[in-house]
C-alpha positions as CSV (number, residue, x, y, z in Angstrom):
1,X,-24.6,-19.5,58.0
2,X,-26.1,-22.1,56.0
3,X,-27.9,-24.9,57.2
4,X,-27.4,-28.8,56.2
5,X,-28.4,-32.2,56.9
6,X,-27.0,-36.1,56.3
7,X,-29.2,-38.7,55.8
8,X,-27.5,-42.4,55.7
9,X,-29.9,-44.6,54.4
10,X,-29.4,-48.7,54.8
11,X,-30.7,-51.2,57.3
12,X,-27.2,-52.4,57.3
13,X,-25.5,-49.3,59.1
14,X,-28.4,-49.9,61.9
15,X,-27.4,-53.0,62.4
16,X,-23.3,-52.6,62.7
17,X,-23.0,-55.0,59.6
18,X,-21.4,-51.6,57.2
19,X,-19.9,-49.2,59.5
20,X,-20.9,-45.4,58.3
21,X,-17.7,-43.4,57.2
22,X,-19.3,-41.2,54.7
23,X,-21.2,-39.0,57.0
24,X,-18.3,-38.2,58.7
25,X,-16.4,-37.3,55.3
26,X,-18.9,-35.4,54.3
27,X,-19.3,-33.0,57.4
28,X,-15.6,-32.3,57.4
29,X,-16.2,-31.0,54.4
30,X,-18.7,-29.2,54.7
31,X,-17.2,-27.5,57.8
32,X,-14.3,-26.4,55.4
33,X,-16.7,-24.1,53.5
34,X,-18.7,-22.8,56.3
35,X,-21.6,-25.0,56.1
36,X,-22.4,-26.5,59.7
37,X,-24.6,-29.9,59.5
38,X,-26.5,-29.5,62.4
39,X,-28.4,-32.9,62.1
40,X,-27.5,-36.4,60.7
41,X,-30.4,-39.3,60.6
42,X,-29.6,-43.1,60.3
43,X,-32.7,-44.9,59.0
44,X,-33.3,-48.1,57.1
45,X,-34.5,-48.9,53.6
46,X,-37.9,-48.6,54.1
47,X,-40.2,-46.1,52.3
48,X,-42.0,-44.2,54.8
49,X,-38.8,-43.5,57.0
50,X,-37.1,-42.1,54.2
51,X,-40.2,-39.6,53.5
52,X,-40.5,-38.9,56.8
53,X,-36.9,-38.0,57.3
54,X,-36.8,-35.6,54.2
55,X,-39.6,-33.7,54.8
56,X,-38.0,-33.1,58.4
57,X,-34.8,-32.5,57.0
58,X,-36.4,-29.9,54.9
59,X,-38.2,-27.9,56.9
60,X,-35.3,-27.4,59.1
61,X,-31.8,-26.8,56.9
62,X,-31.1,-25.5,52.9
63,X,-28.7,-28.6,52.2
64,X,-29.7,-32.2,52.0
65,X,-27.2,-34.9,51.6
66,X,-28.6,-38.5,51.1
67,X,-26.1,-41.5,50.5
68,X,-27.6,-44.7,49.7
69,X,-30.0,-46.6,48.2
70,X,-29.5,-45.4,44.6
71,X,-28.7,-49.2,43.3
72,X,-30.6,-50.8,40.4
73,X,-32.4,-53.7,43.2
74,X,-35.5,-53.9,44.8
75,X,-34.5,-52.6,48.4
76,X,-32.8,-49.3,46.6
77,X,-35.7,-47.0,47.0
78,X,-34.1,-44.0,48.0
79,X,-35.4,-42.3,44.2
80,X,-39.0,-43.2,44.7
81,X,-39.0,-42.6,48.3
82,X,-37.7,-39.0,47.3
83,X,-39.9,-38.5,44.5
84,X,-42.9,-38.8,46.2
85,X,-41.7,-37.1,49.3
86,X,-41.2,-33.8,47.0
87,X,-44.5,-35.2,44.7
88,X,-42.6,-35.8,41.8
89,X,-42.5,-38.4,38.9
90,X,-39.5,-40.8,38.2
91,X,-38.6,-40.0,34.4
92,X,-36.3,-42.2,32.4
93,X,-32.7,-39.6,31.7
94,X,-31.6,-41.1,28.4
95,X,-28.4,-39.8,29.6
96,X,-27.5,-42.0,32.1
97,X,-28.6,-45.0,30.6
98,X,-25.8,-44.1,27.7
99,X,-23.4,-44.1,30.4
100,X,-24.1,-47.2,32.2
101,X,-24.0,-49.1,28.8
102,X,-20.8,-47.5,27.9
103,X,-19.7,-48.4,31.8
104,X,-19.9,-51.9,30.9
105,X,-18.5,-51.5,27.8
106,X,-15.1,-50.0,29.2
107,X,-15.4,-53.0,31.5
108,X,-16.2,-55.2,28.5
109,X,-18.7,-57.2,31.0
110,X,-22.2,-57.9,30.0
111,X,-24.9,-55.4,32.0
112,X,-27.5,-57.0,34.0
113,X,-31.0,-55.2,32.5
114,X,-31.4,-54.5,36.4
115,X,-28.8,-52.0,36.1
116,X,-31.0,-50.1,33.6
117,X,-33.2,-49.2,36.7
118,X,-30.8,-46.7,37.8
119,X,-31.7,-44.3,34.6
120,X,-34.9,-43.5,36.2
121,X,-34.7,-39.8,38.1
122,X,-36.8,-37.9,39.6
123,X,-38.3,-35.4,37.2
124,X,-36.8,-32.0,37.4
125,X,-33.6,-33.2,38.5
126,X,-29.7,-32.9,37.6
127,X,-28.0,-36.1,36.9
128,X,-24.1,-36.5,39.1
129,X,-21.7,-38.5,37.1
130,X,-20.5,-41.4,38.8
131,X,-16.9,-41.7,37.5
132,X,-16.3,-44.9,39.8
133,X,-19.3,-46.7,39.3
134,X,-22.9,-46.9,37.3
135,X,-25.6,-45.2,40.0
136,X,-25.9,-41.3,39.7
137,X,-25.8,-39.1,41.8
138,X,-28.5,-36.7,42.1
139,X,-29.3,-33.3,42.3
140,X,-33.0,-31.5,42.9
141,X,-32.6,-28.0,43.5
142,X,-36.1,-26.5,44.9
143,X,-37.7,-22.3,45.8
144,X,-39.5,-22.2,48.7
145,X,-41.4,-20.0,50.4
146,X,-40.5,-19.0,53.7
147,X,-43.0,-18.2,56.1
148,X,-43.6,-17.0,59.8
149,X,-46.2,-16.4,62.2
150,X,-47.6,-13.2,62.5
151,X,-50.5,-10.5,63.6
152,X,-51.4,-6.6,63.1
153,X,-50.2,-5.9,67.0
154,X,-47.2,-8.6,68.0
155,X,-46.0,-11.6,66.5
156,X,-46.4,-15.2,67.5
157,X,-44.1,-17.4,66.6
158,X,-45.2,-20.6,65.8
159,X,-44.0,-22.4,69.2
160,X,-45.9,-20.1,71.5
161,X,-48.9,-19.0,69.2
162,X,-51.1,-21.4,70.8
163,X,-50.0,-20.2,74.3
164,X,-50.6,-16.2,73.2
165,X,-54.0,-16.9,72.6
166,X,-55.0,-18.8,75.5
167,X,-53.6,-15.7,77.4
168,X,-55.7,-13.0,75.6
169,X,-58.6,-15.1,76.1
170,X,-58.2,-15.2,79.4
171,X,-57.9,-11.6,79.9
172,X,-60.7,-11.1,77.9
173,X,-58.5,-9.4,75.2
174,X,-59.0,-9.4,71.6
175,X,-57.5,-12.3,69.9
176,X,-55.1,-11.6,67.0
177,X,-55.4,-12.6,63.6
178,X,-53.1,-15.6,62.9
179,X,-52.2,-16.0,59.6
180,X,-48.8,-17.1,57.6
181,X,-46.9,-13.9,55.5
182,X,-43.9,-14.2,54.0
183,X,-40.7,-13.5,55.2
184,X,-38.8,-9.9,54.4
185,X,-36.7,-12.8,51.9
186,X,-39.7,-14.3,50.6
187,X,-38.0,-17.3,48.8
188,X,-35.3,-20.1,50.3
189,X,-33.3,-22.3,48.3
190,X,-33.6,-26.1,48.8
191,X,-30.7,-28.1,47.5
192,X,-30.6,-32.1,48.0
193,X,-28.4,-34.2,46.7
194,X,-28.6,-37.7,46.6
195,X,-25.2,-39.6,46.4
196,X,-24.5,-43.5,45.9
197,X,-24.2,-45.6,49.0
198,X,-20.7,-47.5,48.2
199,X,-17.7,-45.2,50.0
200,X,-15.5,-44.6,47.6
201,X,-18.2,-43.3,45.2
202,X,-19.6,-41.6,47.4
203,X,-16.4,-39.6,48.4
204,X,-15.5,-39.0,45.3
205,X,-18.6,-37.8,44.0
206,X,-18.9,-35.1,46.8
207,X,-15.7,-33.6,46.3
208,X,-15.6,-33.6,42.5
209,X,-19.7,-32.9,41.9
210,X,-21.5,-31.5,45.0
211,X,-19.0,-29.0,46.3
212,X,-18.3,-26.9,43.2
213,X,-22.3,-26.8,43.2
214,X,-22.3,-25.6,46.6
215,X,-19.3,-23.5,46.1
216,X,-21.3,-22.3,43.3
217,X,-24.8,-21.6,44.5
218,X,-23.8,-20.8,48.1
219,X,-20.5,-18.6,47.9
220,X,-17.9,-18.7,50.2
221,X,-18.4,-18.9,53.7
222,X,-17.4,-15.6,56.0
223,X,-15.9,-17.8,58.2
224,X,-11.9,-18.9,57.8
225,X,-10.2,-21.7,59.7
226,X,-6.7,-23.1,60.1
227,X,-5.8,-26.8,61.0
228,X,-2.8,-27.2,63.3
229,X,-1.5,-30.9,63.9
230,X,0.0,-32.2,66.7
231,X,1.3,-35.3,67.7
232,X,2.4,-37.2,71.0
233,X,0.5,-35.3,73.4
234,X,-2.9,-34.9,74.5
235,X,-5.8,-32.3,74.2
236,X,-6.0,-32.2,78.0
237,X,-2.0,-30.7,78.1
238,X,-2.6,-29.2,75.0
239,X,-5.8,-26.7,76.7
240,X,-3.6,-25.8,79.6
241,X,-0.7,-25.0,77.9
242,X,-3.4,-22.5,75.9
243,X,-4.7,-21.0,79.1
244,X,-1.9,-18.1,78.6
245,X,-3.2,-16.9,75.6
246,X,-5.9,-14.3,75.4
247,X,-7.6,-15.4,72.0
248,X,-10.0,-13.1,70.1
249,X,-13.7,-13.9,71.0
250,X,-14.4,-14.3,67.8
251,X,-11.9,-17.4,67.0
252,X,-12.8,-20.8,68.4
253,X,-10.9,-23.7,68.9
254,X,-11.7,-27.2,68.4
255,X,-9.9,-30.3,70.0
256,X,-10.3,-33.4,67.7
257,X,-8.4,-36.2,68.9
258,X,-6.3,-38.8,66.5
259,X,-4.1,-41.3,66.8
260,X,-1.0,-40.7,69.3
261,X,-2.2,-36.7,68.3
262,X,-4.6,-33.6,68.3
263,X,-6.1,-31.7,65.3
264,X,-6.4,-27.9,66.3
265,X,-9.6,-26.3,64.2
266,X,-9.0,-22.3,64.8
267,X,-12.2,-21.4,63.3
268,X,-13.5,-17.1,63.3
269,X,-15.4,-14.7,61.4
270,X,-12.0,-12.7,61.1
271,X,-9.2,-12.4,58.6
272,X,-7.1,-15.5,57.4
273,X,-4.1,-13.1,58.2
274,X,-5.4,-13.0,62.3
275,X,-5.6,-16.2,62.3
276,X,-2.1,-17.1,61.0
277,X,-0.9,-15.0,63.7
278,X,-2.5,-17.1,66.5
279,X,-1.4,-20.0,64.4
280,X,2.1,-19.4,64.4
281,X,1.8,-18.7,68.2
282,X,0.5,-21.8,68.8
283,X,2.9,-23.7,66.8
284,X,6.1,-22.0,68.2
285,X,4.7,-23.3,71.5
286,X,4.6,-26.9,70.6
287,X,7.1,-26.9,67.8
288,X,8.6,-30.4,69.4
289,X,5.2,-31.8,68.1
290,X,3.5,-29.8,65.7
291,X,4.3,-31.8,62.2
292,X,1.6,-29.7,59.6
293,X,-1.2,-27.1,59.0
294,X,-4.1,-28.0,57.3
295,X,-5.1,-31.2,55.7
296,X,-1.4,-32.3,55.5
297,X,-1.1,-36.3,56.7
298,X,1.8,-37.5,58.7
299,X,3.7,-39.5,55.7
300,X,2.7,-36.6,53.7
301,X,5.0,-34.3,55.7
302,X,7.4,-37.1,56.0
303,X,7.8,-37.5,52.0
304,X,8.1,-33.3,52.0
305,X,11.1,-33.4,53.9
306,X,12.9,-36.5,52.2
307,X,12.3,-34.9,48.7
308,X,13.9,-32.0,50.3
309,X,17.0,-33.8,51.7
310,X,16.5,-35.9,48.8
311,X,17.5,-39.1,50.8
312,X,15.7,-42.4,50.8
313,X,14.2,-45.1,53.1
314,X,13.7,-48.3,53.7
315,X,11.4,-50.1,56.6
316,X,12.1,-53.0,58.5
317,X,8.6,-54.5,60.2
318,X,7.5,-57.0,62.7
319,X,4.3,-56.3,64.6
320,X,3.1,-53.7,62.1
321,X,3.1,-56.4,59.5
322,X,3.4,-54.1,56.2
323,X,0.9,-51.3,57.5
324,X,3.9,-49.0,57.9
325,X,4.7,-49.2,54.2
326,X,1.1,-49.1,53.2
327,X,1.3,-45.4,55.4
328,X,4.3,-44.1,53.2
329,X,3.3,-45.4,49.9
330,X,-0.7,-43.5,50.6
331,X,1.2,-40.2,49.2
332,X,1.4,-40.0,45.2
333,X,4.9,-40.0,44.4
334,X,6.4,-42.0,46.9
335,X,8.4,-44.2,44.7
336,X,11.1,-41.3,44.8
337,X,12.5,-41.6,48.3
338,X,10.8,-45.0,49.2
339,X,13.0,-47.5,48.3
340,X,10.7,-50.7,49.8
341,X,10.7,-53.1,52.9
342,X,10.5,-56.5,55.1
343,X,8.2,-58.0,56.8
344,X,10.4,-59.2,59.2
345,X,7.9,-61.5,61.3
346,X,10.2,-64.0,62.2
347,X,13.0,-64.3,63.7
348,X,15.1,-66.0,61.1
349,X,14.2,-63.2,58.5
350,X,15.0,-60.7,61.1
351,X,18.6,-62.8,61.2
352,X,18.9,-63.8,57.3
353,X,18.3,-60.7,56.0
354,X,18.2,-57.7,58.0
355,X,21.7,-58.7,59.9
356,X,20.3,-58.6,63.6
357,X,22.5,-61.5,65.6
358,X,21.0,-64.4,66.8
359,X,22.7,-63.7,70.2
360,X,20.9,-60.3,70.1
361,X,17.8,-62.0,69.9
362,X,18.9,-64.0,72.6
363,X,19.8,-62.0,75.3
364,X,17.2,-59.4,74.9
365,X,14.3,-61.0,73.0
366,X,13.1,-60.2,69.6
367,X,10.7,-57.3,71.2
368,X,13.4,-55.1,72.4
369,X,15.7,-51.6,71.6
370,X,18.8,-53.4,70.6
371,X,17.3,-55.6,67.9
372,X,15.1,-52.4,67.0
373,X,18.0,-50.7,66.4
374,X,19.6,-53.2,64.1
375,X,16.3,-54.0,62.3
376,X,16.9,-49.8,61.2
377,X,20.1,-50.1,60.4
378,X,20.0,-53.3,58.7
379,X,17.2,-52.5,56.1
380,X,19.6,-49.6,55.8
381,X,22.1,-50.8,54.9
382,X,20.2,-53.7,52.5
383,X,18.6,-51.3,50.6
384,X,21.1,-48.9,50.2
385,X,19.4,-46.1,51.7
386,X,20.2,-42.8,54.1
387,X,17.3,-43.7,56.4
388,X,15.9,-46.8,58.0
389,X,12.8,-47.6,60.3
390,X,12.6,-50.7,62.5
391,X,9.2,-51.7,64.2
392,X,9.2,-54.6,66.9
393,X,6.5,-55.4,69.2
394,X,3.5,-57.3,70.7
395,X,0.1,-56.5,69.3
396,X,-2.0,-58.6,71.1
397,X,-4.2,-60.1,71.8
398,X,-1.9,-62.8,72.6
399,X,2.2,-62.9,73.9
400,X,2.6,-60.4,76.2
401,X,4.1,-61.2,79.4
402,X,4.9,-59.3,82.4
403,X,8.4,-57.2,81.4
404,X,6.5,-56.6,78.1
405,X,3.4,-56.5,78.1
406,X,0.4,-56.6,75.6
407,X,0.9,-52.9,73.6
408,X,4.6,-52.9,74.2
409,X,6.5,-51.5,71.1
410,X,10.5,-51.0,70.2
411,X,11.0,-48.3,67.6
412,X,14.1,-47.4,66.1
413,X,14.8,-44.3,63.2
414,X,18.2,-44.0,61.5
415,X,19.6,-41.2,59.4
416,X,23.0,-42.0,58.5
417,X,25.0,-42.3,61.8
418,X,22.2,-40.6,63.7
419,X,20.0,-43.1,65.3
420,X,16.7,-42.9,67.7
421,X,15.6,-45.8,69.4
422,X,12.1,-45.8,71.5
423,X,9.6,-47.9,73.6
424,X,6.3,-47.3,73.8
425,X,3.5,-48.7,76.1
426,X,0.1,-48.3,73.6
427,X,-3.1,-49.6,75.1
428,X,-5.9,-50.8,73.2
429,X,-6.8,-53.9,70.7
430,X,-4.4,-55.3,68.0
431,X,-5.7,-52.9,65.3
432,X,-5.5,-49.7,67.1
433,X,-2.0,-50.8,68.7
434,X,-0.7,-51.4,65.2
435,X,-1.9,-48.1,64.2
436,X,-0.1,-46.4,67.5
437,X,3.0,-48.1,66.1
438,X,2.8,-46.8,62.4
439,X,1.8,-43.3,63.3
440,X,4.7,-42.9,65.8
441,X,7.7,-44.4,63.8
442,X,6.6,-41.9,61.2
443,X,6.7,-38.9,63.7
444,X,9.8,-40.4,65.1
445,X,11.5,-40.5,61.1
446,X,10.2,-37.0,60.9
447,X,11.7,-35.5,64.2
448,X,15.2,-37.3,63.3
449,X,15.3,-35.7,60.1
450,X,14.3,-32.3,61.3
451,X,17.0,-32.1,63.9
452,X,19.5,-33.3,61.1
């Protein structure tokens, strides 16, 4: 099992001003190809942290991810700080510096000569491209020799050495020679890479640069997992409800919560064919819930099944305030069963254009089923379309009252003449409300279309 490390370097993660998403990218993916991070370090950008971290990071795992601090200004120091952690030179990579000038000349914008500072490496290393930006990445791959504690008549390991010794002196035994030998594998590869601290180049970069080296260097991991997800009910239900089945020791199974839902990791040193067979187990067990396998999103299994029905929506929104739309239109190809939407915030747009009655309105409010219901049907019906989604509700932190309270949410799903309509009672700010609302009208769409 091999061995890595994250290193998020910038004083702004410390203090909460940039929230860190990439080490948590980065991990996932990792764990995809059997490499376990076993240790991930926040520091700031100062010198000395950074060389103490990497020597530590070092010593204990083969892989070495750094994001940050690979900018062209005086507090990106990531490249020096690294260089003279491993005792290397920065050396100018004529390279990059052809790239950054024919960035800017794609961009036809004028380059700051700061930028420039960014085609200084250190020696002996691999430039990344950066498709997305003008910082490289960077790759340093190093041998070293690994080494143990040892002696002619027992070995002492270097955590109890100093104890052993004590001991034979004490019983007035000769004291062993301690010395370092190599290991029966003499040599360990080192592999660090340092990535750019800006998200979306970062991401990017790891999936399109680092992995095929790992993939490459590393081989593929013994290890084969399978990704079951699950919506509306909790990990709690989910464990009992697994109690009944007697699972190979050698498959574990991990519980990561997500919105309204639960990922299932089945993870084992066995066949991809044994796991498939606890997979399908599992799934015919919660097949009310279970919407994909793998890395397949909500709207992602949504769009699958209106391409193969070949039908088309259109949304009708209130709380969510677009978001829901944002959700479908994430998957590439959308435009071919999403027809488009409202933002029906008010209640004279729900009226004008969607078709729900004012005495609707009226009688049961603007957060409620019936006006749900025609919301669906009206957008519908606007846009021509098989299906509609209407979304009505009160996100906080503001409006709630006592019959409908802050987190109270009126979903409706049509398909034709088949309709759904749904409250829910969500509980948290407006952000993650509004994301309980988008997440469940798309699992709501989905079930209606699977039963039909």
């Amino acid at each position: 099992m091999h061995k890595a490390e994250i290193i998020s370097i910038g004083s702004e993660l410390l203090s909460g001003k940039t929230i860190d998403t990439t080490s948590t990218f980065i991990s996932r993916k990792l764990d995809r190809i059997g490499i376990v991070a076993v240790h991930k370090a926040t520091i700031p950008d100062q010198h000395a942290d950074i060389v103490k971290a990497l020597k530590q990071s070092l010593n204990r795992s083969s892989v070495i991810i750094i994001t940050g601090g690979l900018g062209p200004t005086k507090d990106d120091i990531t490249r020096k700080a690294v260089a003279k952690a491993l005792g290397l030179n920065l050396k100018h990579y004529p390279q990059v510096e052809a790239s950054i000038r024919q960035f800017y000349k794609k961009l036809k914008k004028k380059m700051p000569r700061l930028t420039l500072n960014q085609a200084f490496l250190p020696e002996k290393s691999k430039p990344l491209k950066n498709s997305w930006g003008t910082a490289p990445g960077i790759f340093i791959e190093r041998q070293v020799a690994a080494t143990k504690w040892s002696s002619p008549s027992e070995v002492v390991n270097k955590k109890t050495s100093e104890l052993a010794i004590r001991r034979c002196k004490k019983q007035k035994l000769t004291v062993p020679e301690k010395k370092k030998v190599l290991r029966g594998n003499s040599i360990k590869k080192k592999m660090l890479f340092m990535l750019p601290g800006v998200p979306h180049e970062t991401t990017n970069m790891f999936t399109h640069r680092v992995l095929p080296i790992l993939a490459s260097e590393l081989g593929k991991s013994a290890l084969n997992s399978i990704g079951i997800n699950i919506f509306g009910i909790g990990e709690s239900t989910i464990q009992e409800k697994l109690e009944k089945f007697l699972f190979s020791k050698d498959i574990k199974i991990s519980y990561l919560p997500e919105t309204g839902g639960v990922k299932l990791i089945l993870t084992g040193d066995v066949s991809k064919k044994k796991l498939q067979v606890y997979s399908r187990k599992i799934q015919r067990l919660f097949k009310n819930n279970v919407f994909s396998t793998g890395q397949v999103t909500l709207e992602e299994a949504l769009g699958k099944i209106f391409k193969q029905k070949k039908v088309q929506l259109a949304i009708a929104e209130s709380c969510t305030g677009g978001s829901l739309g944002s959700r479908v239109v994430n998957v590439s190809g959308a435009s071919s069963y999403f027809a488009g939407g409202v933002i029906a915030y008010s209640n004279k747009v729900k009226t004008k254009l969607l078709g729900v009655s004012s005495a609707q309105i009226k009688k049961y409010g603007a957060v409620s089923l019936p006006v749900a219901k025609a919301m669906a049907q009206g957008v519908a019906k606007e846009f021509s379309c098989e299906c509609g989604i209407g979304i009505t509700g009160v996100a906080g932190p503001t409006g709630g009252i006592r019959q409908k309270p802050i987190g109270y949410v009126c979903i409706a799903s049509c398909y034709r003449e088949k309709i759904i309509t749904e409250s829910f009672q969500f509980h948290g700010d407006r952000s993650f409300i509004r994301n309980c609302a988008t997440s469940t009208a798309l699992f709501q769409m989905l079930s209606l279309l699977k039963k039909n």
